[in-house]
N, C-alpha and C positions, 0 to 999 in steps of 0.2 A: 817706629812708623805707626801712624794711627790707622784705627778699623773706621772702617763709618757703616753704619747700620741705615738702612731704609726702611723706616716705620711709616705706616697707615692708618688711619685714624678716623674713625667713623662717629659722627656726631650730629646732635642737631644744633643748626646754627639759625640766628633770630636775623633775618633779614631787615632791608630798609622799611620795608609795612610792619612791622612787628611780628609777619608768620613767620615759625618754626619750619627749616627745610634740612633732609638728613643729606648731611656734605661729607665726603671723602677726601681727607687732605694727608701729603706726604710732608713729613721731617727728618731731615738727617740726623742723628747720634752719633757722636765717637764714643763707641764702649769696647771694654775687651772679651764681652761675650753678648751671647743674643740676650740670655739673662738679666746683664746689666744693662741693653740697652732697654728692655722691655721696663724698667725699672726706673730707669731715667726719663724716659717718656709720661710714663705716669705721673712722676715726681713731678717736671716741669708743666704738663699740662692740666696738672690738677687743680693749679690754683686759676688757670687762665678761663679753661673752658667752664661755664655753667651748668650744671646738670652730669648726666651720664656721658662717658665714652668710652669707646671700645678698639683695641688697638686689634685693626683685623688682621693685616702681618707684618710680618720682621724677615728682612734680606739683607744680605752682606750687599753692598755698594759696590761700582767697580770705581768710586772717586777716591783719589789717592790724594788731593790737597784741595784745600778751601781758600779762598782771599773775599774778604768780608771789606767793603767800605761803606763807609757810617752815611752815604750822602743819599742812599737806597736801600728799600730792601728787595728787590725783584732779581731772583736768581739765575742764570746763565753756567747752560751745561755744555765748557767746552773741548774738542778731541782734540789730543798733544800728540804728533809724533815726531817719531825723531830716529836715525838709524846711530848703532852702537857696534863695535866691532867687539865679536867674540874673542876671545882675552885665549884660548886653547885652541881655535881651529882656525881662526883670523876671519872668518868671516862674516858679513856686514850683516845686521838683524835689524828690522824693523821694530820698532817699538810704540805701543800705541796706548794713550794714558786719558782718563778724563778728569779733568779740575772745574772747580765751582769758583764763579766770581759774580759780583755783584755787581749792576749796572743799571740804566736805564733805559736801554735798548739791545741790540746784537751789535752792532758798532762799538758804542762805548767799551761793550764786552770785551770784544776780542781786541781792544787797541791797552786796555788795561789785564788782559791775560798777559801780556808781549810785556806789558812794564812792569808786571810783577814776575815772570822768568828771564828776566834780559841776563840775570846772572848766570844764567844755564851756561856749561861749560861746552856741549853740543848744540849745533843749530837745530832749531825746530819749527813745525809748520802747525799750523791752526786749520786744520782742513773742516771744520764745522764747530758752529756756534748755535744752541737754539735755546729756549725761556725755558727752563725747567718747570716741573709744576709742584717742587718744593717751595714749600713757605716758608720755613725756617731753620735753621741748623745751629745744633746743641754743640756744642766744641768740650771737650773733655777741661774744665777747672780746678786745680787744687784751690781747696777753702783754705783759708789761713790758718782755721782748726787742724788739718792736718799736718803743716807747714811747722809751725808751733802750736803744737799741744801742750793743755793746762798740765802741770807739775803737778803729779798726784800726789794728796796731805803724806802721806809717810816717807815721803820722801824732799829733803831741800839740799837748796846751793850750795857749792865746796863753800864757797864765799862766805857762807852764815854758819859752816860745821863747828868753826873755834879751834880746832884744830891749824897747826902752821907747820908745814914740812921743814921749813928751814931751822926751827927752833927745836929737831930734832936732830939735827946733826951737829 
């Protein structure tokens, strides 16, 4: 299950007239500590932002999933519940979740919240939609570096040893 971290970020940003204004903007992280997300954030906004900034805090999120569509980027913060039966005492619990989706409007939002959990195996209600005032969200990527990593020189392929197991028996 991923973490998402709420980062804050304080900066100065060059308006339509060309003046300098200091803007407070939020981003989502998925990291596995505050650490890594402070680190992430750096990473990713270093190259974007010009000049200084200053990440003023870091908070664990209470968003448990994200659905990202490429046709926007204006983010929608919406409440999932759903009742669950307790599995030891049988009784019904309320459950209440928030997911991020990306839309156009609060409509859009919530009619593609519905088309991305239709697979939920409980029914669920959408009892509020509103515009987040996240800008953008970092989703946790393995590089293909990590995936495959370069073969360090002292070491090579069975394939190239010269060695043949079969012509050992």
């Amino acid at each position: 299950m991923r973490t998402w971290f709420l980062c804050k970020v304080k900066y100065a940003k060059e308006n339509e007239q060309g003046l300098l204004k200091n803007v407070s903007e939020q981003y989502l992280v998925d990291a596995v500590s505050f650490t890594e997300a402070e680190a992430r954030i750096y990473d990713m906004l270093g190259s974007v932002i010009r000049g200084d900034f200053q990440v003023t805090s870091i908070g664990k999120s209470n968003i448990v999933d994200v659905f990202f569509y490429e046709d926007v980027d204006v983010w929608h913060k919406c409440k999932i519940t759903y009742i669950v039966a307790d599995a030891d005492s049988g009784k019904e619990k309320k459950v209440t979740q928030y997911m991020l989706v990306t839309a156009h409007h609060v409509k859009e939002a919530y009619e593609r919240i519905y088309e991305s959990l239709n697979n939920m195996l409980v029914s669920f209600n959408v009892p509020e939609v509103t515009e987040s005032p996240i800008v953008e969200v970092f989703p946790y990527e393995k590089d293909d570096e990590e995936l495959n990593p370069a073969i360090p020189d002292n070491l090579k392929p069975v394939a190239d040893s010269g060695s043949n197991e079969d012509e050992n028996e």
